[in-house]
C-alpha positions as CSV (number, residue, x, y, z in Angstrom):
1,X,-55.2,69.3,-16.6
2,X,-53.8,67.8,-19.6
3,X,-50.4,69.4,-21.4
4,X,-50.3,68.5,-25.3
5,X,-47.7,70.0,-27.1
6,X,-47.1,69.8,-31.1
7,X,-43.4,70.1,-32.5
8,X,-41.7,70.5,-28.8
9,X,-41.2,68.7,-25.4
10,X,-44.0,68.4,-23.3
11,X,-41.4,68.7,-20.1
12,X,-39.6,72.0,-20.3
13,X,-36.4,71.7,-17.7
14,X,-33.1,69.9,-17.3
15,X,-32.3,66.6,-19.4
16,X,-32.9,63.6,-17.6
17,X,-29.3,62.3,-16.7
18,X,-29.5,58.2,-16.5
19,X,-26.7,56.2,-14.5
20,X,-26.3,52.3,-14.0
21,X,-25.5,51.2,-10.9
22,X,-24.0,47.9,-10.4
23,X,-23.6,46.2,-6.6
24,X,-20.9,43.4,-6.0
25,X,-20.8,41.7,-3.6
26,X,-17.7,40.0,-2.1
27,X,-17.5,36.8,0.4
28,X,-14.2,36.5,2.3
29,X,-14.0,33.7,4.6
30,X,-11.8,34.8,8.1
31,X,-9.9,31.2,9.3
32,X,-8.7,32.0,13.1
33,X,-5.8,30.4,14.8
34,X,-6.0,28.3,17.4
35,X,-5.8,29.4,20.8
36,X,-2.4,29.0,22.1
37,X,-2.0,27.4,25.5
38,X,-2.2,29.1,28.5
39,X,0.0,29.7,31.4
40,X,0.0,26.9,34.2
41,X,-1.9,24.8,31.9
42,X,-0.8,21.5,30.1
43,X,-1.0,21.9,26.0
44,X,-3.9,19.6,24.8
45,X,-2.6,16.3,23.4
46,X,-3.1,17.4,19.4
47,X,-1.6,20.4,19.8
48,X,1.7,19.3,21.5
49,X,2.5,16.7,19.3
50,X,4.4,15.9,16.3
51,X,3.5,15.1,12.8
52,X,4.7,12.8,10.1
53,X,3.7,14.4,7.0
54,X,2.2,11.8,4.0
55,X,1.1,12.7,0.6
56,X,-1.9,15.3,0.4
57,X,-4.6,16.3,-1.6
58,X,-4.3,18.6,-4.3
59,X,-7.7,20.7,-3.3
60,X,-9.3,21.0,0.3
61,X,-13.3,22.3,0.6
62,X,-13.3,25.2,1.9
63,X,-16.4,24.8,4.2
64,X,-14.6,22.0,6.4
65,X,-12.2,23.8,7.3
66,X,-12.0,25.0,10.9
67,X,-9.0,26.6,12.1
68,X,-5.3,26.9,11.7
69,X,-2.2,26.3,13.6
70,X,1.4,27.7,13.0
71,X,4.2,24.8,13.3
72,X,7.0,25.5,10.7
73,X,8.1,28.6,8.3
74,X,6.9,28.6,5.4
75,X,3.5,26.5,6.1
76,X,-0.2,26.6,7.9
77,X,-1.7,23.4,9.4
78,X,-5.1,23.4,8.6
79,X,-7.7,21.6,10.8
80,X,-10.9,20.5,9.6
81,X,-14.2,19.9,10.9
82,X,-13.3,15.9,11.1
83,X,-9.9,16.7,13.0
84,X,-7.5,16.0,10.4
85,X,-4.9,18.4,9.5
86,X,-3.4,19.2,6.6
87,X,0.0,21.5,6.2
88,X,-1.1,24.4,3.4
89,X,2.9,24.8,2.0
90,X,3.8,28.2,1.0
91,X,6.5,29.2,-1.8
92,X,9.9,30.9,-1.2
93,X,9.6,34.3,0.4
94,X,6.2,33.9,2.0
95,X,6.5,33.3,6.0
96,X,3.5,31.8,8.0
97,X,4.7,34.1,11.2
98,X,2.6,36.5,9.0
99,X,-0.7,35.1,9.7
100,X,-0.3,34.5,13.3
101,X,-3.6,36.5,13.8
102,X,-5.3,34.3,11.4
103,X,-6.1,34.8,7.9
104,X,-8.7,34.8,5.1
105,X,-10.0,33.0,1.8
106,X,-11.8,34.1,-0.8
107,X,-14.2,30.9,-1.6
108,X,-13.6,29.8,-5.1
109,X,-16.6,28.8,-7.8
110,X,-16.1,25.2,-6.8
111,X,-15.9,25.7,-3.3
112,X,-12.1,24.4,-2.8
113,X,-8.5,25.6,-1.7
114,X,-6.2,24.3,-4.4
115,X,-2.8,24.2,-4.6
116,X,-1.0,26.3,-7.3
117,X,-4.1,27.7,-8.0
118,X,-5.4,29.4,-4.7
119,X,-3.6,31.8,-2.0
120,X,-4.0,32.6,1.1
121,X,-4.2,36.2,2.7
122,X,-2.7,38.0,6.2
123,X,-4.6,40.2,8.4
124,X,-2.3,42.5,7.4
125,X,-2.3,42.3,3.8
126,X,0.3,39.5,2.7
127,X,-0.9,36.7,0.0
128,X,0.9,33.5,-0.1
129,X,0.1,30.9,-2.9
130,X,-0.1,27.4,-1.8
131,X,2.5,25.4,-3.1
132,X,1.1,22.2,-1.6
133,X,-0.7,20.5,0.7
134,X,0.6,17.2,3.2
135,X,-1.8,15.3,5.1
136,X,-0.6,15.1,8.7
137,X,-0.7,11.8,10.9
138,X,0.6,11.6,14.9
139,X,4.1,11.0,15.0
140,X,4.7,7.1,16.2
């Protein structure tokens, strides 16, 4: 059957409504904490030690790193796939006992964690900026 119709619609009912519909998506990147050591047991040799701390980088990649550790304050050590660690360096006010059950980065467009340009967020909601970052040799 064909419907022809002169001077009207052809489609007598409601207006067609249109909407847009946009999707976003949104990568967060969870770093965990190291396991601590358990009872009985000796600490593993890296993680009982000390650390000088030497000048850093200003930017880390994102995708080597591996874990984190809590030593000091106001700082995360990050380890990286190679083993090195580098201390993150919070600000004033922002406490690493905050992310003691790890924490999470939103990956940048160049794929790096910068200081003063980049934070760093809690489980739990808090967002430090990093100040700086210290590259981390055995203490002699």
């Amino acid at each position: 059957m064909l419907l022809v119709s002169v001077g009207g619609s052809a489609f007598a009912g409601p207006p067609t409504e249109f909407a847009q519909l946009t999707i976003e998506q949104r990568v967060i990147i969870r770093v965990p904490l190291v396991a601590p050591p358990r009872r009985g047991r000796p600490a593993a040799a890296p993680e009982a030690q000390d650390w000088d701390e030497k000048k850093g980088p200003r930017c880390l990649a994102i995708r080597s790193i591996r874990s984190a550790d809590l030593s000091e304050r106001n700082s995360v050590d990050l380890i990286l796939s190679n083993s090195q660690r580098y201390r993150a360096r919070f600000g004033r006010g922002c406490q690493s006992a905050a992310f003691y059950s790890g924490f999470y980065i939103e990956p940048t467009d160049d794929g790096s964690l910068c200081a003063g340009r980049d934070d760093v967020k809690s489980r739990g909601g808090i967002s430090c900026e990093v100040d700086s970052f210290k590259r981390l040799v055995p203490e002699r």
